[in-house]
Backbone as numpy.savetxt, mean C-alpha at the origin, in Angstrom:
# Nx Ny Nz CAx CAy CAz Cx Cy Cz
-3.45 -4.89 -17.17 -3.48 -5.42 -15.81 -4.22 -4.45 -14.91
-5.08 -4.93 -14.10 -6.15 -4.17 -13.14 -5.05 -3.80 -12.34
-5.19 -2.82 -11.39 -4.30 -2.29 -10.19 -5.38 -2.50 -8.95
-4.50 -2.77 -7.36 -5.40 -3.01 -6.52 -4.81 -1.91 -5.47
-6.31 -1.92 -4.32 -5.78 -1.23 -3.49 -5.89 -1.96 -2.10
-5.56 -2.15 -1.11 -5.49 -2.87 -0.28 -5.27 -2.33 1.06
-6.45 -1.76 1.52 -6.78 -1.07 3.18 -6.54 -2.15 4.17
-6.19 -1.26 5.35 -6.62 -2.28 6.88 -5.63 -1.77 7.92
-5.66 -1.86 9.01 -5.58 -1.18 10.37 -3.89 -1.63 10.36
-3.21 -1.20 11.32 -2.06 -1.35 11.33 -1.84 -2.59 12.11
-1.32 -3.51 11.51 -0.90 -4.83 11.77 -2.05 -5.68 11.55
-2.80 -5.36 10.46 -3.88 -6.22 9.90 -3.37 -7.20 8.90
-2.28 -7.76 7.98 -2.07 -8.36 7.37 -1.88 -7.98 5.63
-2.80 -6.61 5.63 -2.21 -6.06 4.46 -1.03 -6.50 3.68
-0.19 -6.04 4.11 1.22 -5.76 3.62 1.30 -7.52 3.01
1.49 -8.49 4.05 1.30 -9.60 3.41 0.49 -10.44 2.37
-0.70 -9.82 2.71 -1.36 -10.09 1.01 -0.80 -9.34 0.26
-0.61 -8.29 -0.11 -0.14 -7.54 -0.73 1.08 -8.28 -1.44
1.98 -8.71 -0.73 3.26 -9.53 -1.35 2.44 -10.52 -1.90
2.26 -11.34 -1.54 1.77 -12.12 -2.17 0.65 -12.20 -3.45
0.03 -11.29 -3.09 -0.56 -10.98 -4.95 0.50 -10.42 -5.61
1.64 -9.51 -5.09 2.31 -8.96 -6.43 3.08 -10.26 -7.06
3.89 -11.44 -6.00 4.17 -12.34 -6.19 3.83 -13.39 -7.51
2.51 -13.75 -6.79 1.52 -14.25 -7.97 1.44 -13.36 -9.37
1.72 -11.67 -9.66 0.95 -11.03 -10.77 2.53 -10.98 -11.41
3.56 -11.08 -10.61 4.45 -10.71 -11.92 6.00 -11.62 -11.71
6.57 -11.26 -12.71 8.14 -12.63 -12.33 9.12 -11.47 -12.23
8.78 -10.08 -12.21 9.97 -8.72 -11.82 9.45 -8.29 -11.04
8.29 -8.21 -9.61 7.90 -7.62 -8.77 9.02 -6.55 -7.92
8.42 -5.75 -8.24 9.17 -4.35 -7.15 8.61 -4.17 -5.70
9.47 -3.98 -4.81 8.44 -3.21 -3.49 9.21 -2.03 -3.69
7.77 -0.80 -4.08 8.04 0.72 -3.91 7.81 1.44 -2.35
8.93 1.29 -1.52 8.63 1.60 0.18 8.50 3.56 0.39
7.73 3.73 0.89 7.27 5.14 0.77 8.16 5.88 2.19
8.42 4.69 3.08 8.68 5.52 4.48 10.33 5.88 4.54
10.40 7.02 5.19 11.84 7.19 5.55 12.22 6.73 7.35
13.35 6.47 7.73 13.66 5.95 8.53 14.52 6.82 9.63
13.50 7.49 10.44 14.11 8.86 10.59 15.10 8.38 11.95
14.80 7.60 12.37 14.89 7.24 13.89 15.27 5.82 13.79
15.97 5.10 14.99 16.64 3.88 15.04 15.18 2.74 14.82
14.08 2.95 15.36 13.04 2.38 15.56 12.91 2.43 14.35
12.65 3.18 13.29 11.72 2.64 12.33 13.16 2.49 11.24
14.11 2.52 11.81 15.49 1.91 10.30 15.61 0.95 10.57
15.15 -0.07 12.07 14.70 -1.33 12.73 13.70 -1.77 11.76
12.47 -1.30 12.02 11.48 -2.06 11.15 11.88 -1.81 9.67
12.42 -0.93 9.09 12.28 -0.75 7.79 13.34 -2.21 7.04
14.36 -2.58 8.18 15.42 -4.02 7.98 14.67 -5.06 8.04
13.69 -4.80 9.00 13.00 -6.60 9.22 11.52 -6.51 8.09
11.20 -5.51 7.49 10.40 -5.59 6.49 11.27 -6.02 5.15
12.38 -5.58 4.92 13.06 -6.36 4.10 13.40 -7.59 4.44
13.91 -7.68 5.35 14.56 -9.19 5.75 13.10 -10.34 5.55
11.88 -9.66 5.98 10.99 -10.98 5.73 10.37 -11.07 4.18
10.02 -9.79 3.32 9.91 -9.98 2.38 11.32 -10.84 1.35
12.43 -10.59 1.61 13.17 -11.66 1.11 13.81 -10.93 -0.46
14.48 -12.00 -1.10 15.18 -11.21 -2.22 13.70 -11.48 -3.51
12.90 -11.96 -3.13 12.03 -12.17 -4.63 11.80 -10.50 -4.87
11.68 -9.31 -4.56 11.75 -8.10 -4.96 12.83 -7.06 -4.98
12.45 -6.39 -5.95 13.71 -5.20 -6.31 12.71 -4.14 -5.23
13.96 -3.38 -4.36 13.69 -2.49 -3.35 13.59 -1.38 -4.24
12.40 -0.22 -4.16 12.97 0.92 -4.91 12.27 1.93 -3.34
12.69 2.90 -3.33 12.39 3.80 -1.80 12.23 5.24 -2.47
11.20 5.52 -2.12 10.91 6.54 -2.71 10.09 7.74 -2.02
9.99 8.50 -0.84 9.15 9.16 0.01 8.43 10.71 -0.44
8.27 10.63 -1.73 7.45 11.67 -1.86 7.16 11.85 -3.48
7.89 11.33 -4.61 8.02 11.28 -5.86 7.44 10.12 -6.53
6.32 9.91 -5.90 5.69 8.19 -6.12 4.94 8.42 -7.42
4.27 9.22 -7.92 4.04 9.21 -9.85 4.87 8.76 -10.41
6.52 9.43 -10.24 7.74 9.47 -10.97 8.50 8.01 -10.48
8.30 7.92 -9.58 9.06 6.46 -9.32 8.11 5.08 -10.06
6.93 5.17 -9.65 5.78 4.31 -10.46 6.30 4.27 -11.72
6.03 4.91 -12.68 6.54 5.35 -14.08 7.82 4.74 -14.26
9.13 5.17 -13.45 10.77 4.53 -13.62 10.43 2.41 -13.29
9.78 2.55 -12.48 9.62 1.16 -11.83 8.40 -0.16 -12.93
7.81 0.81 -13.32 6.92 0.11 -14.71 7.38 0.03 -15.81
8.63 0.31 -15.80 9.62 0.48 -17.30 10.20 -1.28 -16.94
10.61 -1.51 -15.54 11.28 -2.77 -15.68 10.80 -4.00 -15.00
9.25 -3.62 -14.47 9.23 -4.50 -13.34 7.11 -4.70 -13.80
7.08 -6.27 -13.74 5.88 -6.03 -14.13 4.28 -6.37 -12.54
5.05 -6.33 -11.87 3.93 -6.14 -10.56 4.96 -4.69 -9.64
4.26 -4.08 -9.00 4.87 -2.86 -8.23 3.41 -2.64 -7.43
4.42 -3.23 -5.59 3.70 -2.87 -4.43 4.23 -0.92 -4.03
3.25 -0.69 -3.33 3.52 0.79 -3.13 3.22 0.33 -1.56
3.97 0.09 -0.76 3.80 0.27 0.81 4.02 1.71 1.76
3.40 2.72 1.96 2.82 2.58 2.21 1.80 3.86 1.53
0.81 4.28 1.10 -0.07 5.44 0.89 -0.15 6.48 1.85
-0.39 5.85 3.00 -0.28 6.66 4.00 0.94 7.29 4.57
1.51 6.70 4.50 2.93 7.36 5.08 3.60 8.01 3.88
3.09 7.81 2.61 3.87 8.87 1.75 2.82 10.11 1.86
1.44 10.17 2.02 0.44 11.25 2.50 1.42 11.52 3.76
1.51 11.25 4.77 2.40 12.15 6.03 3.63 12.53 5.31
4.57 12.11 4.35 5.73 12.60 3.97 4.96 13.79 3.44
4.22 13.63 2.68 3.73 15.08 1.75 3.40 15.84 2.46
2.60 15.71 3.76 2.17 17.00 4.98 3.23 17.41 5.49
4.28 16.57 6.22 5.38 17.25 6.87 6.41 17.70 5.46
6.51 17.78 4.37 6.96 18.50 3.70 6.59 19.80 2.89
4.96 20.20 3.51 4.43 20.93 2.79 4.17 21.24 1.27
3.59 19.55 1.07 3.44 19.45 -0.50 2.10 19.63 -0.79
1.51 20.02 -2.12 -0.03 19.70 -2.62 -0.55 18.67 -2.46
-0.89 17.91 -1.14 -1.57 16.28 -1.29 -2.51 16.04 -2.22
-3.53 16.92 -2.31 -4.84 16.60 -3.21 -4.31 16.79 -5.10
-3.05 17.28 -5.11 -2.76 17.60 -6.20 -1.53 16.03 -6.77
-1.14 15.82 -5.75 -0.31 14.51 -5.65 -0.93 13.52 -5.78
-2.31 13.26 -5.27 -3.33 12.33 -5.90 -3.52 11.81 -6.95
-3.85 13.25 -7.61 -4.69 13.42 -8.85 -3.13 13.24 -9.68
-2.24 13.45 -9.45 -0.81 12.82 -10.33 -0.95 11.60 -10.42
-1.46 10.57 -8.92 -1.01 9.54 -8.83 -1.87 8.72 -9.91
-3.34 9.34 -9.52 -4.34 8.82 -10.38 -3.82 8.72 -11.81
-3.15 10.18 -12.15 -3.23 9.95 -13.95 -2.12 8.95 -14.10
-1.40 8.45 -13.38 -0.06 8.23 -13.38 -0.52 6.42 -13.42
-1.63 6.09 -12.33 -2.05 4.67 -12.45 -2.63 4.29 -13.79
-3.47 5.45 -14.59 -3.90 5.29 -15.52 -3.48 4.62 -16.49
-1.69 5.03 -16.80 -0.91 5.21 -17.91 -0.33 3.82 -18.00
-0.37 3.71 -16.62 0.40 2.03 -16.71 -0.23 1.15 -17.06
-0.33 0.50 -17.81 -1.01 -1.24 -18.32 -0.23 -2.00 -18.40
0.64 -2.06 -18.27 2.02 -3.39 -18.45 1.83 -3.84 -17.33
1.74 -3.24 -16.04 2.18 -3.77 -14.89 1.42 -3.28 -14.20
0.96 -4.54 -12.82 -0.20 -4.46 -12.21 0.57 -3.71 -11.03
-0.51 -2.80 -10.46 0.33 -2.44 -8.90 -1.05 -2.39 -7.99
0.04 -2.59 -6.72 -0.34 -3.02 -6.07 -0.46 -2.04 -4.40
-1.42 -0.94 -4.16 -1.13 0.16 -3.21 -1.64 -0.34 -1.85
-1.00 -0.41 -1.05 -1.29 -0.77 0.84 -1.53 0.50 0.97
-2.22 0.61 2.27 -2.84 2.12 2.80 -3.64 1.49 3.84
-3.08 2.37 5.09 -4.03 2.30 6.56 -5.21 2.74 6.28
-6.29 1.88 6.49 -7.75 2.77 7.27 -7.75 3.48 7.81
-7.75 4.93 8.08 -8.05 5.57 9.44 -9.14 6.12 9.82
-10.09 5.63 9.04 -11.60 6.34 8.95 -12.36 5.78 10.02
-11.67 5.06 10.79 -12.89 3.82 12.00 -12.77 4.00 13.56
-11.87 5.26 13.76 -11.82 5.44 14.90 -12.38 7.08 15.07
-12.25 7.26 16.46 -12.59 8.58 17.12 -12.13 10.09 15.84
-12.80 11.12 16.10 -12.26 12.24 15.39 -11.73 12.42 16.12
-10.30 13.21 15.62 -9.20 13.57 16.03 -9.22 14.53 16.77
-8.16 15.16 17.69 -8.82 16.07 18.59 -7.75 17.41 18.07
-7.11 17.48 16.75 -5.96 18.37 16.59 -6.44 18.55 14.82
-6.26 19.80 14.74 -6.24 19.93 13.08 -5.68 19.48 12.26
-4.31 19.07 12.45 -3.53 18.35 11.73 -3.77 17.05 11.72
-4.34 16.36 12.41 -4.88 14.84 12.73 -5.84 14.69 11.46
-6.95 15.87 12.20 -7.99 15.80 11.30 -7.59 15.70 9.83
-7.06 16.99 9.08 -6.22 17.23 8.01 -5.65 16.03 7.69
-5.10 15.09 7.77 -4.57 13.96 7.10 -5.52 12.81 7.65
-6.78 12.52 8.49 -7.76 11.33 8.28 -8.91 11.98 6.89
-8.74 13.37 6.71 -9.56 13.62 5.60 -8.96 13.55 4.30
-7.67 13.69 4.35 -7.00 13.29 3.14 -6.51 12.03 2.34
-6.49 11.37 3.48 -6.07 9.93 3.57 -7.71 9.37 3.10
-8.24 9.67 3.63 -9.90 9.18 3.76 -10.47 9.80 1.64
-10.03 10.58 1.41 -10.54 10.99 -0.32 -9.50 10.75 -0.87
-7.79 10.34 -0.63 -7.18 9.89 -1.47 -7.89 8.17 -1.83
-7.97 7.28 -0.17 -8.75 5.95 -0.63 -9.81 6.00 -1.49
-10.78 7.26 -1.49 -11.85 6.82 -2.07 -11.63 6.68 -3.80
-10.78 7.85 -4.02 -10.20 8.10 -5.12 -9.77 7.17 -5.72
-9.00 6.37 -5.08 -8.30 6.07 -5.92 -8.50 4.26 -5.89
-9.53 4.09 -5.12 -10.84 2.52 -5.10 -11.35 2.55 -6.42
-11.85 3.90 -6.80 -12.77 4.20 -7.68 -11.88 3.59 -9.20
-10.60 3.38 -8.80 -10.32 2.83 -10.30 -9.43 1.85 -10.41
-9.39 1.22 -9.24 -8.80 0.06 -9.29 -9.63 -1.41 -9.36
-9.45 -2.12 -10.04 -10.09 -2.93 -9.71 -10.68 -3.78 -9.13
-9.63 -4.29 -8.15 -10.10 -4.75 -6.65 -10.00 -4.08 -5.56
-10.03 -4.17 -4.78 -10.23 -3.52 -3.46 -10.85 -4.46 -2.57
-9.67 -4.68 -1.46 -9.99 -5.34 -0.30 -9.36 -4.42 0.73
-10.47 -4.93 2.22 -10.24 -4.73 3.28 -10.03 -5.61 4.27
-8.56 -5.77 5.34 -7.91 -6.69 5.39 -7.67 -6.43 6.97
-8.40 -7.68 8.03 -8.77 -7.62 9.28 -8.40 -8.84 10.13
-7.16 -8.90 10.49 -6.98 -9.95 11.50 -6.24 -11.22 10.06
-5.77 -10.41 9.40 -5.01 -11.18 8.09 -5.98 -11.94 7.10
-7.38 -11.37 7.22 -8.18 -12.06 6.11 -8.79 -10.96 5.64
-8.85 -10.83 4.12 -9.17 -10.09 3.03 -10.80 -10.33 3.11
-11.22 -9.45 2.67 -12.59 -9.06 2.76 -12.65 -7.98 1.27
-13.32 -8.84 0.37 -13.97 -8.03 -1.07 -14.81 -6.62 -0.94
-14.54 -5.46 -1.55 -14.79 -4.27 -1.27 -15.32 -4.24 -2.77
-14.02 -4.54 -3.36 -14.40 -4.35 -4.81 -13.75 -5.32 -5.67
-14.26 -5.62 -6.77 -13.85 -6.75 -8.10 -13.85 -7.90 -7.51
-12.78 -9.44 -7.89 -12.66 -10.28 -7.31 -11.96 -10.90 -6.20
-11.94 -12.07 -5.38 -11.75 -12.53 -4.58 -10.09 -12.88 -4.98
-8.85 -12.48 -3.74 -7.72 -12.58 -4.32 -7.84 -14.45 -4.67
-7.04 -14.98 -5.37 -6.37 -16.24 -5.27 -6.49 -16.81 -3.86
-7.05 -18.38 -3.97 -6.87 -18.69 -2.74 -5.53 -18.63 -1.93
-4.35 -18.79 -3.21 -2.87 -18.79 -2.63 -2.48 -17.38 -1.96
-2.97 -16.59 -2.06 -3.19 -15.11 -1.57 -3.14 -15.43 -0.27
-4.02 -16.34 0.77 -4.83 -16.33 1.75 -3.94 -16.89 3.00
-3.61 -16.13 3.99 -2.59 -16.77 4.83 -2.48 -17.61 5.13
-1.81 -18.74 5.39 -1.58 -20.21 5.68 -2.48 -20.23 6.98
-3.00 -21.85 7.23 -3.57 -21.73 8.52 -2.70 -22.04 9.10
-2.42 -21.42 10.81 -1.60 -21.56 11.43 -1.79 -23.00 12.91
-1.22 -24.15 12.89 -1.48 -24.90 13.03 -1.51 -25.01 15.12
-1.79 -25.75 15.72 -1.41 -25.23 17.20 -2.20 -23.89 18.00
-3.24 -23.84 17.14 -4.22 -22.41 17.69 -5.18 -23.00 18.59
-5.48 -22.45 19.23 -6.49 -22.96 20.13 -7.16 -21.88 20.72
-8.82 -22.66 20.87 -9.72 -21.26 21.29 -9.49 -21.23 22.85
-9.42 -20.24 23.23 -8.83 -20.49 25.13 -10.57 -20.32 25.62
């Protein structure tokens, strides 16, 4: 099974294709959630990201051990979303881990799996202003060569803008992939 990676701005629709191809790729789909919930605000969103994804996935939470959880989670589950790349890259900075070395785990680690397709979300952050702080910088450059990295061996790769997927790399998801049209729109 090819593995995908799936970029786009925050509140671009990602995450929802994303379900929905793992949906389509497997009948044990996992969501592997990278973020911790440090604050009432994001233990808020981290409920209503479950509550809308629904029971079709096994929750596994994992904020910094994502080789090792990949690996435990491909033993039972044959699609595995990784939400988010980026925010497990900020877990690894604010914990003072090897990012570029956590990569290159993740990489050998995507390698190994063939049973089960996965499926990695990750913010763009390459499209706006340079940062005006080292540490900014430091994680749009890391974030920016973990994507490239790790495009380079997945098979598809889309970039995902206003909830429509855009081919980067391999094929076009499933039309069932493709968000419903939403009916009652109107151009003002």
């Amino acid at each position: 099974m090819g593995h995908v990676l799936v970029l786009g701005g925050a509140r671009s629709g990602k995450t929802g294709l994303s379900e929905r191809i793992a949906m389509r790729a497997g009948k044990r789909p996992a969501y592997l959630a990278t973020a911790e919930a440090l604050d009432d605000e994001m233990a808020e969103r981290v409920r209503l990201h479950r509550q809308q994804r629904g029971p079709g996935f096994a929750t596994i939470e994992e904020p910094l051990q994502l080789s090792a959880a990949l690996l435990t989670a491909a033993r039972q589950h044959d699609a595995i979303l990784v939400d988010c790349l980026t925010l497990w890259i900020t877990n690894m900075i604010v914990a003072n881990r090897n990012v570029a070395g956590a990569v290159d785990e993740l990489i050998a680690t995507l390698g190994q799996i063939t049973d089960s397709k996965v499926i990695l979300v990750s913010n763009e952050v390459g499209l706006g202003i340079v940062p005006d702080n080292a540490m900014a910088r430091m994680f749009r450059d890391l974030a920016g060569s973990a994507h490239q990295r790790i495009a380079e061996i997945c098979d598809d790769v889309y970039f995902v803008v206003a909830g429509l997927p855009m081919v980067l790399k391999g094929s076009p998801p499933d039309a069932s992939d493709a968000p419903a049209s939403k009916s009652g729109m109107h151009e003002a």
